[in-house]
N, C-alpha and C positions, 0 to 999 in steps of 0.2 A: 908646302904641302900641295902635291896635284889631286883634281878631284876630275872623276869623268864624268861627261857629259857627253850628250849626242844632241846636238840642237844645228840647227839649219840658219846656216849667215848668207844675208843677200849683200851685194856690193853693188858701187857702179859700175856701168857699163855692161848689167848682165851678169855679174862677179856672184859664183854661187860654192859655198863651202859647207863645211861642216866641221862643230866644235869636238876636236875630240876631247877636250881638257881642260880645266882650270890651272892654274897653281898663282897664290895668295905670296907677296912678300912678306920678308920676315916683320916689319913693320905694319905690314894689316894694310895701309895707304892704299897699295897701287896692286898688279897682278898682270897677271901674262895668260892670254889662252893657246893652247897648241890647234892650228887651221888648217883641214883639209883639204885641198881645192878640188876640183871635181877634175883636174886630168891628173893627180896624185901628186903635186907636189904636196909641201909640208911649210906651213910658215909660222911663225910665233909673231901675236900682235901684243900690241897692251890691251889692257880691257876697257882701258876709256875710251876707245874708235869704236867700242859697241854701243847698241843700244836696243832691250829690250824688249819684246812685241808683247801684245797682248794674248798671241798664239805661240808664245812658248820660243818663237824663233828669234836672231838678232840683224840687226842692219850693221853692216860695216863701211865706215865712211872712207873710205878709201877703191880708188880706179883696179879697173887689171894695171893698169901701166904700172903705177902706184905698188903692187904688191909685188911686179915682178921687180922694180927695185928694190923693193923689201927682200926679197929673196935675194934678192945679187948683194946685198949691204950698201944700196946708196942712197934708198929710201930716206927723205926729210919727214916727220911726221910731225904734221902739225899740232901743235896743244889745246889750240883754241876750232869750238867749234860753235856753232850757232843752233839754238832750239826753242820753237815757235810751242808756248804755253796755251791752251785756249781753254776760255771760262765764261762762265755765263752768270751772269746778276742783272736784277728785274729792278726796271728804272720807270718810275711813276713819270707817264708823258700827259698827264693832265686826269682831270675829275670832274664827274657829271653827275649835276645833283636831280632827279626825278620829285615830282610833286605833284601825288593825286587826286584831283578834286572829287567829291560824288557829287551829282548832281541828281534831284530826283524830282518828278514830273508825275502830276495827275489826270488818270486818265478815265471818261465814262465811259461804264460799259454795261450797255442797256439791251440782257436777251431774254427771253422767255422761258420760265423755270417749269419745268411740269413736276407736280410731288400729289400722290397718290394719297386719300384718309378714306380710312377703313370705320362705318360707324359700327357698332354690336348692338342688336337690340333684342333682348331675352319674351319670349313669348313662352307662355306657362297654355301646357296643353293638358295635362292630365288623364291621357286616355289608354286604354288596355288595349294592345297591340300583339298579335299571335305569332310576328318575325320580326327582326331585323329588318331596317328602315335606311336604306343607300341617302349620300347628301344629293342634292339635286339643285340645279340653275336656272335659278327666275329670274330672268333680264339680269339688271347687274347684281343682283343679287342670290350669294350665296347659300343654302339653305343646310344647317348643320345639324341631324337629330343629334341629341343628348338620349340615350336608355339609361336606364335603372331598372336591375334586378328587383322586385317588390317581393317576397313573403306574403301567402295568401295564408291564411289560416281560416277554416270553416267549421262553426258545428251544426248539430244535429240534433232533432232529439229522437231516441227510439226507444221503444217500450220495451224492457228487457221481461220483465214478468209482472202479475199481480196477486196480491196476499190478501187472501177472503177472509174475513173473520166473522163469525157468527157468533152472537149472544144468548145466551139460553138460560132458565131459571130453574133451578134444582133441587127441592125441599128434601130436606131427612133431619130423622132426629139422632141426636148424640146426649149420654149420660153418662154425666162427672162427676165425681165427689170432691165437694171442695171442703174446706177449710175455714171458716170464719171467725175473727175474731174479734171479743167486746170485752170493753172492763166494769167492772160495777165496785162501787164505793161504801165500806162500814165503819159507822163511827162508834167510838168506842170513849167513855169517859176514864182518866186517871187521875188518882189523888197523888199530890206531889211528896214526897218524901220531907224527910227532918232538915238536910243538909237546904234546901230548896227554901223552906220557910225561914230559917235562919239567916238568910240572902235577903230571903224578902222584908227584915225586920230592919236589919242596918241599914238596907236602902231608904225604907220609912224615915228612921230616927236620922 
C-alpha cells in the first residue's frame, strides 16, 4: 500500500531529494520510499537508509555516487549502520555539610534620653467675666481658662397695690319674735285598781 508524502531527504555529499511516497511490505517489517532527486531522476530506497528529523525532514545515509549506482542496479546497500544515543543523568560528585553557629555579644550603650512631663495644676477662681478669655503663655507655662455657662436668677420685691381697711362701729336696733320654750311638772295622785292589789297580796303571802 503507497502512502504520499512530501518530506525533504538530505544525503552525502550535498545529496538533496524529496519523498514522493511510502509503500509498506505485505509483512509490515520493512518498506520502500519512491526518491526524488533534484535533477529529476527517480530512485526507490528502503526505508531503513532514513532517518527522521525533528523538522519533519529525512537524512539519507547514502553518497551521490552511492545512489547513482542505485539507479544503474549496482548499488551494494549496506544493513548495518551506526547511531550515536545521548542522555543525560545527574551524578552526585560529593556533599557539603554547612553549620551555623550564633554567636551573640553585649554591647553599652550610654546616650542621653530627653522625655518631656507635663504637670496640671487646677486653680479655682471663681469670678464673673463679661467675655470669652484666649489661653495665654507664662514662661513655660501654659495657661488654659475652663468657662462655665452659670444661670443667674434675680428677684425683686415691688409693691403691686395696697388694701385699706377701715373699722367703723355701727348701732341700730332690730325686732324679733322669738319663741321660747319651758316645761312645768303636775302631780297627780292614783288609787291602784282590784287586779293591782291582788299582785300585791301573793307577793305578801
Amino acid at each position: 500500500m503507497a502512502t504520499k508524502a512530501a518530506a525533504v531527504v538530505r544525503g552525502k555529499d550535498g545529496l538533496v531529494g524529496t519523498i514522493e511516497s511510502f509503500e509498506k511490505s505485505d509483512d509490515g517489517a520493512s518498506g520502500t520510499a519512491v526518491l526524488r532527486l533534484d535533477d529529476g531522476r527517480k530512485v526507490v530506497i528502503p526505508t531503513n537508509l532514513l532517518t527522521l528529523q525533528g523538522d519533519g525532514s529525512y537524512i539519507l545515509s547514502l553518497s551521490v555516487a552511492e545512489v547513482d549506482r542505485l539507479v544503474g542496479g549496482e548499488v551494494v546497500v549496506p544493513v548495518v549502520a551506526e547511531e550515536m544515543a545521548v542522555s543525560k543523568r545527574k551524578v552526585e560528585t560529593g556533599r557539603v555539610r554547612v553549620h551555623k553557629t550564633v554567636r551573640t555579644t553585649e554591647q553599652v550603650v550610654d546616650e542621653p534620653l530627653l522625655r518631656e512631663e507635663v504637670a496640671v495644676e487646677r486653680v479655682p477662681i471663681g469670678r464673673v467675666i463679661e467675655a470669652p478669655v484666649e489661653s495665654r503663655q507664662e514662661g513655660d507655662t501654659l495657661i488654659v481658662p475652663i468657662l462655665e455657662e452659670v444661670l443667674v436668677v434675680e428677684k425683686r420685691l415691688m409693691l403691686k397695690e395696697e388694701l385699706r381697711i377701715t373699722r367703723r362701729r355701727v348701732e341700730h336696733r332690730s325686732a324679733q319674735t322669738l319663741t321660747l320654750r319651758s316645761e312645768e311638772a303636775t302631780i297627780e295622785r292614783v288609787e291602784p285598781d282590784d287586779s293591782a292589789k291582788t299582785a300585791a297580796v301573793r307577793k305578801d303571802s
